[in-house]
DRENVEX-774026 format. One record per residue: x, y, z of N, C-alpha, C in turn; residue number from 1. Coordinates in Angstrom, 3 decimals, m for minus. Layout:
! DRENVEX-774026
ATOM;X;Y;Z;X;Y;Z;X;Y;Z;NUM .
...
//
This chain:
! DRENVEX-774026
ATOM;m8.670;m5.911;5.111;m8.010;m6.893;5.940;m8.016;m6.374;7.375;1 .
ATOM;m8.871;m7.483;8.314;m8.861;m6.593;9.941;m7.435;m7.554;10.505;2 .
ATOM;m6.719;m6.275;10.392;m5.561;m6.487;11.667;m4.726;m7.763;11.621;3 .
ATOM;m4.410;m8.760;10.788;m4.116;m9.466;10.873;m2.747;m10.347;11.285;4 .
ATOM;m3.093;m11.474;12.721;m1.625;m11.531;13.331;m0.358;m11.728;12.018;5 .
ATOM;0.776;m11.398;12.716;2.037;m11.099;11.814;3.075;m11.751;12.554;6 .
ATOM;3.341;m12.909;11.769;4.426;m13.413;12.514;5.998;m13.705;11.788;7 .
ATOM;7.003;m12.796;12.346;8.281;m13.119;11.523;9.293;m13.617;12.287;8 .
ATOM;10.315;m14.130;11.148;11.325;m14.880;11.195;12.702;m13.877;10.388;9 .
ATOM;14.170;m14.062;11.254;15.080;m12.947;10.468;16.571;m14.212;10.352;10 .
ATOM;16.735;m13.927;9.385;18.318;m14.610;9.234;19.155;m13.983;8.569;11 .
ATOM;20.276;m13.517;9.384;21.464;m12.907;8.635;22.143;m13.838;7.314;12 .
ATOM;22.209;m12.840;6.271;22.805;m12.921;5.155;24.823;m13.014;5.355;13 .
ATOM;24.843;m13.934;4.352;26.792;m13.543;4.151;27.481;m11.644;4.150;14 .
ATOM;26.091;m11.276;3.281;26.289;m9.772;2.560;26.144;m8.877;4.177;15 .
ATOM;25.608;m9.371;5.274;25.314;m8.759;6.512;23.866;m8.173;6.460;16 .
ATOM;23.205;m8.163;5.385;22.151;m7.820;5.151;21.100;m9.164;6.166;17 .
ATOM;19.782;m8.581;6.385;18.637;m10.196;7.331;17.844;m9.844;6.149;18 .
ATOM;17.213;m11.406;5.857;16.272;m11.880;4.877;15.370;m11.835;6.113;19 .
ATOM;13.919;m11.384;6.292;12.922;m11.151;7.035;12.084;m12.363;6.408;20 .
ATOM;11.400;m13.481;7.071;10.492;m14.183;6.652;9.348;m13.715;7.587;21 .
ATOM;8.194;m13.371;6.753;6.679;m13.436;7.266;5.197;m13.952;7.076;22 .
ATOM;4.498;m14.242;7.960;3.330;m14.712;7.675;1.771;m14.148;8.422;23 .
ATOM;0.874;m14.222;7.414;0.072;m13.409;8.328;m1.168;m14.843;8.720;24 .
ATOM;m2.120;m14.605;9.748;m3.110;m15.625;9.999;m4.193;m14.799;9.982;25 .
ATOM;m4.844;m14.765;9.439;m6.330;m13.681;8.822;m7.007;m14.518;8.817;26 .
ATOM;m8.620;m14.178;8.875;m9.640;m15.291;8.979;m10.132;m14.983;7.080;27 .
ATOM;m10.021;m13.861;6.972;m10.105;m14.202;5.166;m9.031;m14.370;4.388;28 .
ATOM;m7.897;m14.261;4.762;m6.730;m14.373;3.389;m5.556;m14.800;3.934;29 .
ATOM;m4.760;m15.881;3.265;m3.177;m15.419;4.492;m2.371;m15.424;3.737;30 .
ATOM;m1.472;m14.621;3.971;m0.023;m14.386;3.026;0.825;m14.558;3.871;31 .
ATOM;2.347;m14.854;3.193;3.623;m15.003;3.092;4.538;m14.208;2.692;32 .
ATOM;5.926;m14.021;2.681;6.370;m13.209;2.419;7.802;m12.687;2.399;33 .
ATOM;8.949;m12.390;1.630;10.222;m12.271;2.196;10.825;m10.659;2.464;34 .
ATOM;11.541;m10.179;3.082;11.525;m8.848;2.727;13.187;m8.997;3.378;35 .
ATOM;14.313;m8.082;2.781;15.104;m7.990;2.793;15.710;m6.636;3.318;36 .
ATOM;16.131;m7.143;4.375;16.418;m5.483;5.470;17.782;m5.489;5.599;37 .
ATOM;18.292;m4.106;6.122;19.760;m3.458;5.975;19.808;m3.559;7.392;38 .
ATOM;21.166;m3.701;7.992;21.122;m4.284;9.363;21.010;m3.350;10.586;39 .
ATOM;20.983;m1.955;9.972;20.501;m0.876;10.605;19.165;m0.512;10.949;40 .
ATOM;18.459;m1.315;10.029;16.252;m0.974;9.569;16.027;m1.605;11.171;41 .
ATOM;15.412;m0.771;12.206;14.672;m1.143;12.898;13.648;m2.127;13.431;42 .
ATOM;13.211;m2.944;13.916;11.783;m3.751;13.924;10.466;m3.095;13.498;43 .
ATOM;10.626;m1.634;13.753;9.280;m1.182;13.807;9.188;m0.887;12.585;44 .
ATOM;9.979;m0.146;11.946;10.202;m0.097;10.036;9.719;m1.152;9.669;45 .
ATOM;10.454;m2.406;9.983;9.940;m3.817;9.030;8.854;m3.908;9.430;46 .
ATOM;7.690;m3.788;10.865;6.494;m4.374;10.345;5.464;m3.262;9.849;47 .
ATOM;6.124;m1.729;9.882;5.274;m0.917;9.116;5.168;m1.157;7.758;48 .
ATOM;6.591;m1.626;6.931;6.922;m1.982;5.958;5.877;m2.921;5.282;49 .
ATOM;6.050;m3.981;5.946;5.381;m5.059;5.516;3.882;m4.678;5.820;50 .
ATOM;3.141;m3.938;6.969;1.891;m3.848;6.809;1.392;m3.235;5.403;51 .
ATOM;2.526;m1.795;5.123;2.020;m1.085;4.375;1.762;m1.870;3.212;52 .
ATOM;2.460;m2.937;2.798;1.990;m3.496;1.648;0.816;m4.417;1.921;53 .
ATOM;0.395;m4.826;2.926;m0.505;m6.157;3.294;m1.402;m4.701;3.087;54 .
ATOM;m1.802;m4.064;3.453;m3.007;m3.473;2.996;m3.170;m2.806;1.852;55 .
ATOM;m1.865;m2.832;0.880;m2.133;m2.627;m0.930;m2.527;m3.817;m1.078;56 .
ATOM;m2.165;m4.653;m0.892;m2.775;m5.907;m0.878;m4.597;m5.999;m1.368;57 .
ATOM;m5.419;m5.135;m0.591;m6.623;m5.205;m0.831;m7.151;m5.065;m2.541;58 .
ATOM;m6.233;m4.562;m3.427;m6.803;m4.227;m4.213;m5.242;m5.000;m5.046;59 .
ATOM;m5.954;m6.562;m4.961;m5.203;m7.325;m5.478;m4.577;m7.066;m7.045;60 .
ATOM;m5.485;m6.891;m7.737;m5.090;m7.004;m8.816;m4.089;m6.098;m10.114;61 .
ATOM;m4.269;m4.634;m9.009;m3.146;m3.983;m9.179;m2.008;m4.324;m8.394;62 .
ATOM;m1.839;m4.251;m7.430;m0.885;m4.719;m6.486;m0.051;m5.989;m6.895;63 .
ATOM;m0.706;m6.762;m7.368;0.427;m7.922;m7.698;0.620;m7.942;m9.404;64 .
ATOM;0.016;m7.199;m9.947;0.520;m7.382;m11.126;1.030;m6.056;m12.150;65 .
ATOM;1.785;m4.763;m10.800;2.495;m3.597;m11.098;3.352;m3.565;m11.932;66 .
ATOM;4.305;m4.631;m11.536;6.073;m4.531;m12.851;4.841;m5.245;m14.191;67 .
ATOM;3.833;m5.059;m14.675;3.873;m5.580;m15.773;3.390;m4.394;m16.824;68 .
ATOM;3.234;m3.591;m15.746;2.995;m2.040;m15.963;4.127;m0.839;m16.397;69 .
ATOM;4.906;m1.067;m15.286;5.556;m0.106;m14.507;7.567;m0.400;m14.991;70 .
ATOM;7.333;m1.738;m16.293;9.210;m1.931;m16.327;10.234;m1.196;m16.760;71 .
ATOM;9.562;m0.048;m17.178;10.706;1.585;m17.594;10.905;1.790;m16.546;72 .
ATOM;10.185;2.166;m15.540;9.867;3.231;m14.579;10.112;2.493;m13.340;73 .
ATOM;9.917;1.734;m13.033;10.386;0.981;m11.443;11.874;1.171;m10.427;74 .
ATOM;11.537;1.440;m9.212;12.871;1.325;m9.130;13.193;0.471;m8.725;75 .
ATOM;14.632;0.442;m8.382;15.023;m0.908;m8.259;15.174;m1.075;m6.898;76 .
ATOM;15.327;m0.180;m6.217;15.818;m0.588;m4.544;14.437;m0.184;m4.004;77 .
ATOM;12.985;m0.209;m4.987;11.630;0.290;m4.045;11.360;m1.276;m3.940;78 .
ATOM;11.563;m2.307;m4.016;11.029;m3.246;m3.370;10.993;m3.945;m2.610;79 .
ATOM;12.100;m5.439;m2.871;13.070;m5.661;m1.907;11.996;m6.501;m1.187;80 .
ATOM;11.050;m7.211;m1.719;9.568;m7.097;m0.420;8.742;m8.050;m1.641;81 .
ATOM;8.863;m9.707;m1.331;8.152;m10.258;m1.872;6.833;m11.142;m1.200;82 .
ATOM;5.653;m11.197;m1.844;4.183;m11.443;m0.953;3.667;m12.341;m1.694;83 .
ATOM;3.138;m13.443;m1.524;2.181;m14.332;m1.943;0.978;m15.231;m0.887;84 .
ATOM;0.129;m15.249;m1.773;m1.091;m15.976;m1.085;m1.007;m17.673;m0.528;85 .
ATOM;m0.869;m17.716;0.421;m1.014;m19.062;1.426;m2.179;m19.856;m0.070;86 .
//
């Protein structure tokens, strides 16, 4: 995936927690996305955050289909960070 623009949206939660909405515009793929930040997490965290997964991303088919693997062993506060295909 080359570089693809990233554009987000943040709305504070009741809990004080921001629901992060994102989207990417790629000339091959575009995703969506929610990610749920602590009101301390920086800007630059969230879009390292979110890149780091847009480029697991490449190797789709592990990447989106991990918890079907992984449901002993997962944790629970590693995600927090949901992605789907436009």
């Amino acid at each position: 995936m080359d570089s693809p623009k990233l554009k987000i949206q943040s709305k504070k939660l009741n809990s004080g927690r921001y629901q992060i909405n994102f989207s990417t515009d790629a000339n091959s793929c575009n995703y969506y996305g929610y990610l749920l930040a602590e009101p301390q997490t920086s800007v630059s965290e969230i879009i390292e955050k979110i890149s780091r997964h847009l480029q697991a991303v490449n190797n789709e088919e592990r990447y989106f289909h991990r918890n079907l693997f992984s449901l002993g062993r997962r944790k629970v506060n590693s995600g927090r960070i949901l992605i789907f295909k436009k």
